[in-house]
RODO-2510 file (C-alpha; in nm, 4 decimals, decimal comma):
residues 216
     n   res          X          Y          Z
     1     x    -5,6464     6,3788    -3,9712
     2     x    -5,4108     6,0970    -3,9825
     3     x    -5,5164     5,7697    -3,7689
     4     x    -5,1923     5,7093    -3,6560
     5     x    -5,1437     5,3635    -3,7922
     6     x    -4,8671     5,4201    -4,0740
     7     x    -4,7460     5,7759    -3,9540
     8     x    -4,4767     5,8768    -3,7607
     9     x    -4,6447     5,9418    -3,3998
    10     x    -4,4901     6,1620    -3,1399
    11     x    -4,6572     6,1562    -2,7452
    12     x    -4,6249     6,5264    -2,6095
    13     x    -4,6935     6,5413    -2,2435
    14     x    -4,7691     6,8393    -1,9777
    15     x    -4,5686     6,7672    -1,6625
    16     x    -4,7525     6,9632    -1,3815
    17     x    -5,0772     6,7490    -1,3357
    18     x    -5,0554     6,5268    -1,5689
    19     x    -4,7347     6,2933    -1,5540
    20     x    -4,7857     6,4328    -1,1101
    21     x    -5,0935     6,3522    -0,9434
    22     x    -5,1334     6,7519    -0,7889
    23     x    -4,9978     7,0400    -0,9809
    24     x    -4,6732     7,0551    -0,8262
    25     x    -4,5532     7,3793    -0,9255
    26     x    -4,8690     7,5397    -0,7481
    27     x    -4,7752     7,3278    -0,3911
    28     x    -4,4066     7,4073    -0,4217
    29     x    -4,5247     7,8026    -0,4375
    30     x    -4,8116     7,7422    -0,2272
    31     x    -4,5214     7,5778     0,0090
    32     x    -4,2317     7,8504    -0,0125
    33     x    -4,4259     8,1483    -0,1066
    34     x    -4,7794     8,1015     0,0571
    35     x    -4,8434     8,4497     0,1143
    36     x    -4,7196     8,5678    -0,2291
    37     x    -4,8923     8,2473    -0,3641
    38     x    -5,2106     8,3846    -0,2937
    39     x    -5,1505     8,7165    -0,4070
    40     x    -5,0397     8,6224    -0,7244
    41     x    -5,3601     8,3924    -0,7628
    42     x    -5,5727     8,6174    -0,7543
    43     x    -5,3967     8,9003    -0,9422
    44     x    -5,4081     8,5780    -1,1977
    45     x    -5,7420     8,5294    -1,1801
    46     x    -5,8338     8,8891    -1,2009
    47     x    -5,6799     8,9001    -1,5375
    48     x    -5,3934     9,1916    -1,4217
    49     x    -5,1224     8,9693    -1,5039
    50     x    -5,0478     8,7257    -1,7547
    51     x    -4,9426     8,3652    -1,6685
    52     x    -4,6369     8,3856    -1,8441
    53     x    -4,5330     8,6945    -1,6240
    54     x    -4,6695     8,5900    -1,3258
    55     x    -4,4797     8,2295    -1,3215
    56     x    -4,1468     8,4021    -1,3920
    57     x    -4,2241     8,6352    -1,0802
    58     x    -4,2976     8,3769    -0,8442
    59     x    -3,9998     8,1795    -0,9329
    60     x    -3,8186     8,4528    -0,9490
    61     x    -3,9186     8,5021    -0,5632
    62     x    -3,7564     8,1483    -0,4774
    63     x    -3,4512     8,2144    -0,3072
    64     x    -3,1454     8,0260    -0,4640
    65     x    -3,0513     7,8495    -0,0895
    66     x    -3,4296     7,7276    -0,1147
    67     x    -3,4048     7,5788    -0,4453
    68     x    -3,2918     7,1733    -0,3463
    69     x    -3,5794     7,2033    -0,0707
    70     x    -3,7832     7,2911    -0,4027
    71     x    -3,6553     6,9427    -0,5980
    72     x    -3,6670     6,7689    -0,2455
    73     x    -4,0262     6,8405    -0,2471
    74     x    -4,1042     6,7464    -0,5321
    75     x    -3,9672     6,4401    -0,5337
    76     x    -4,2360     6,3148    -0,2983
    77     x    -4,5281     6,4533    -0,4866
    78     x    -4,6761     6,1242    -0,6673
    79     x    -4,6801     6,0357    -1,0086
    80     x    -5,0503     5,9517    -1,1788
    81     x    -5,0668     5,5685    -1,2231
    82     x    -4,9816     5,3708    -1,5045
    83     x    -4,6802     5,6131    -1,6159
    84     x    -4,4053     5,3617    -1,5946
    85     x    -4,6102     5,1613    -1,7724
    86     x    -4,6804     5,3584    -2,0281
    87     x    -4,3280     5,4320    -2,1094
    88     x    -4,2415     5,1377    -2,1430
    89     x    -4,5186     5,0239    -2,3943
    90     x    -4,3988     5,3191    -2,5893
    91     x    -4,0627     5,2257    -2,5830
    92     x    -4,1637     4,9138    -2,6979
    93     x    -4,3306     5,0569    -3,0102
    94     x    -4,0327     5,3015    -3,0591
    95     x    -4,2871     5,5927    -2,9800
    96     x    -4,1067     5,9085    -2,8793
    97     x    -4,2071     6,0513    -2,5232
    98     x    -4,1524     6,4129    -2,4839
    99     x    -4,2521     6,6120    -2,1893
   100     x    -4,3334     6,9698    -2,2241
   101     x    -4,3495     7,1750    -1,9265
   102     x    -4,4097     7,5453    -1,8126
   103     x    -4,2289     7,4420    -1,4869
   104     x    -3,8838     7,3786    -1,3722
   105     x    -3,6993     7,1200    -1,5649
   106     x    -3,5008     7,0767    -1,2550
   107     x    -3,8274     7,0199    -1,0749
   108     x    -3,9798     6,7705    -1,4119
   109     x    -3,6548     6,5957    -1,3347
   110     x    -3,7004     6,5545    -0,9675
   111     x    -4,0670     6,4233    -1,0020
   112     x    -3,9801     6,1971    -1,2910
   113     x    -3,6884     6,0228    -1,0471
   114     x    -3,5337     5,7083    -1,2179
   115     x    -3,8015     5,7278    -1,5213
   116     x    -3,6236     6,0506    -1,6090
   117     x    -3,3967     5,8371    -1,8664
   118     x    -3,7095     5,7001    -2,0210
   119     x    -3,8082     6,0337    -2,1560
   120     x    -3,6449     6,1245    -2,4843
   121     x    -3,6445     6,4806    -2,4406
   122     x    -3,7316     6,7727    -2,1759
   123     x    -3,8398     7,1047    -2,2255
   124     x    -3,9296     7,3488    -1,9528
   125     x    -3,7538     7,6219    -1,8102
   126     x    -3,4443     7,6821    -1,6726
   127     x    -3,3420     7,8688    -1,3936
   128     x    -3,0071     8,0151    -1,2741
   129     x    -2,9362     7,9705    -0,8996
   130     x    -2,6147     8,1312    -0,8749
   131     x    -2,7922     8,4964    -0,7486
   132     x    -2,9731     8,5218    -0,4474
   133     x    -3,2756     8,4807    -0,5971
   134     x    -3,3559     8,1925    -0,9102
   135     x    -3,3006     8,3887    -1,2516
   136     x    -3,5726     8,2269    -1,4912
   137     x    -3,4552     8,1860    -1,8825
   138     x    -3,6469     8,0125    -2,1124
   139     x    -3,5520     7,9777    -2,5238
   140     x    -3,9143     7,8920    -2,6193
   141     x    -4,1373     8,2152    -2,4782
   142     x    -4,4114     8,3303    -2,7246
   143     x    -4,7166     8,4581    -2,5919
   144     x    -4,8649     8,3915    -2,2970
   145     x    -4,6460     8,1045    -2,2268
   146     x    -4,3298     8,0760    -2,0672
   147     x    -4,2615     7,7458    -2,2595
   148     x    -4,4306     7,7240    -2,5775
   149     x    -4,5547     7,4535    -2,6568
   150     x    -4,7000     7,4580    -3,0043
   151     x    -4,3489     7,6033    -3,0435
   152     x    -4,1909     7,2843    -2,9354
   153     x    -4,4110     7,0606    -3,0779
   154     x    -4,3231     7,1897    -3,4070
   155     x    -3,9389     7,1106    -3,3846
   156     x    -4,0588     6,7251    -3,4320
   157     x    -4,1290     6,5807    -3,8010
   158     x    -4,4474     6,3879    -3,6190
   159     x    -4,6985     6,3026    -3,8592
   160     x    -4,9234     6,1701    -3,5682
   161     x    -4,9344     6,4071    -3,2657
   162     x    -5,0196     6,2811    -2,9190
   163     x    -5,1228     6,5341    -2,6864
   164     x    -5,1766     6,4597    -2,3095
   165     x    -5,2428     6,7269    -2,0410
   166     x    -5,4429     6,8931    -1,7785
   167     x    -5,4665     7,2751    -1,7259
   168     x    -5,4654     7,6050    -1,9139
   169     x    -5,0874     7,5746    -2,0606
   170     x    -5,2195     7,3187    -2,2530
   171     x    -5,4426     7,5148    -2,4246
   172     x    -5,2140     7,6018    -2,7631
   173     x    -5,0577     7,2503    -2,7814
   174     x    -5,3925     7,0355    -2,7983
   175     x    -5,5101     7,2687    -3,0770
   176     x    -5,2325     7,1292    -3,2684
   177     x    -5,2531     6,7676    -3,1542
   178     x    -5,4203     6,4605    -3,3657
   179     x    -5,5036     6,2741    -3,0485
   180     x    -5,5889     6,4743    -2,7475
   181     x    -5,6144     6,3191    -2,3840
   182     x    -5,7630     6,5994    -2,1561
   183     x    -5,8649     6,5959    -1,7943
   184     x    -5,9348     6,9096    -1,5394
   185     x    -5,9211     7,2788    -1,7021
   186     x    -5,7921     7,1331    -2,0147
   187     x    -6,0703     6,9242    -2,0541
   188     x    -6,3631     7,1981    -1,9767
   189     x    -6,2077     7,4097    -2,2139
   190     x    -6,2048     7,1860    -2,4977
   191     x    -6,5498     7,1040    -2,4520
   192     x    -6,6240     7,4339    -2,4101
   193     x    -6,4659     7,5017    -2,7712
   194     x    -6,6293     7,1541    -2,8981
   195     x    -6,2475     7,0668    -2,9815
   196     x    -6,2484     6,6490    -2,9763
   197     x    -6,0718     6,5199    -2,7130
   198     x    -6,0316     6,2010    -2,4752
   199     x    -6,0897     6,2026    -2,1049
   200     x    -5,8721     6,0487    -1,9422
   201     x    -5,8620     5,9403    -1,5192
   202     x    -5,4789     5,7678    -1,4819
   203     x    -5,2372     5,6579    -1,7712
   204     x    -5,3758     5,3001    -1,7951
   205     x    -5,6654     5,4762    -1,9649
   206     x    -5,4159     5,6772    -2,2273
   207     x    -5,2366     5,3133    -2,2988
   208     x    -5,5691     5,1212    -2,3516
   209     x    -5,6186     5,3379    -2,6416
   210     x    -5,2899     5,4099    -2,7517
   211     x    -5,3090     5,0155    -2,8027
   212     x    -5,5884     4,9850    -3,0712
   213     x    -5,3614     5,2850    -3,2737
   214     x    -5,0322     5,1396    -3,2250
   215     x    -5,0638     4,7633    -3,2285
   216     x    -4,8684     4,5874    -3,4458
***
């Protein structure tokens, strides 16, 4: 494993509950769609559907007129502290910042607000609202994964791979990263795999050590 001194380092970030401080795809369905919210959880948690289907059916159930009550919402939903900050030490550095998300990029956009220009690239999925109902299309399914991002992380010549993130979509891209920050399902499940990893609280903690690898 590189160190990260000399190489070329990439950060790849998850959006929902990492760069937000609540997973804000879950409130927006848990908002719109409570009742098929909680169907769909626990057909999720009883294993009868995969995530990948299951996200594309919920947002599938968002009705197009709802959909800028969707980015409205999230646009209140917090970010975790210390992510402007973070940003712009990496910008400093000339450290790519690339968010990788299972959600809505229309929804990553909304949370991210002003920092959205900050970010050097975006993927998530796309939806079409011109139908009744959104029309999900994503260009990087594989899997169980609507977006995926082992997929996307490959696209970059990184020789030094941050990953930060927080839940089970995150599963495929910290097995490829160099540097792993994990909190909340993410975290348990590296441990549970004895996969090193960093815990992490807010994104003061990810700078503090991004600092000892990229100083100078």
């Amino acid at each position: 494993m590189n160190n990260g001194q000399s190489a070329k380092p990439y950060v790849f970030c998850d959006f929902d509950g990492t760069i937000t401080a609540e997973e804000s795809l879950q409130a927006v369905l848990e908002h719109f769609l409570p009742q098929e919210w909680h169907r769909m959880k626990t057909r999720l948690e009883s294993g009868d559907i995969t995530l990948r289907a299951g996200v594309r059916e919920m947002l599938e159930s968002i009705c197009s007129d709802q959909y800028p009550d969707t980015l409205d919402f999230v646009r209140q939903i917090p970010l975790r502290p210390g992510f402007a900050e973070l940003l712009a030490f990496l910008r400093a550095r000339a450290v790519p910042f690339v968010v990788i998300s299972g959600g809505v990029r229309g929804m990553v956009e909304a949370g991210l607000g002003d920092l959205t220009g900050q970010v050097d690239e975006i993927f998530a999925v796309d939806v079409d609202d011109t139908g009744p109902f959104l029309k999900v299309h994503s260009g990087f399914e594989g899997g169980d994964e609507l977006v995926a991002k082992a997929v996307v992380m490959d696209r970059f010549d990184a020789d030094f791979r941050v990953v930060i993130g927080d839940g089970m979509t995150d599963h495929n891209m910290a097995r490829h990263g160099d540097l792993v920050f994990a909190r909340g399902r993410l975290a348990r499940y590296l441990e549970k795999h004895n996969i090193d990893h960093i815990p992490w609280k807010d994104f003061h903690d990810v700078r503090n050590v991004l600092e000892k690898r990229f100083s100078g």
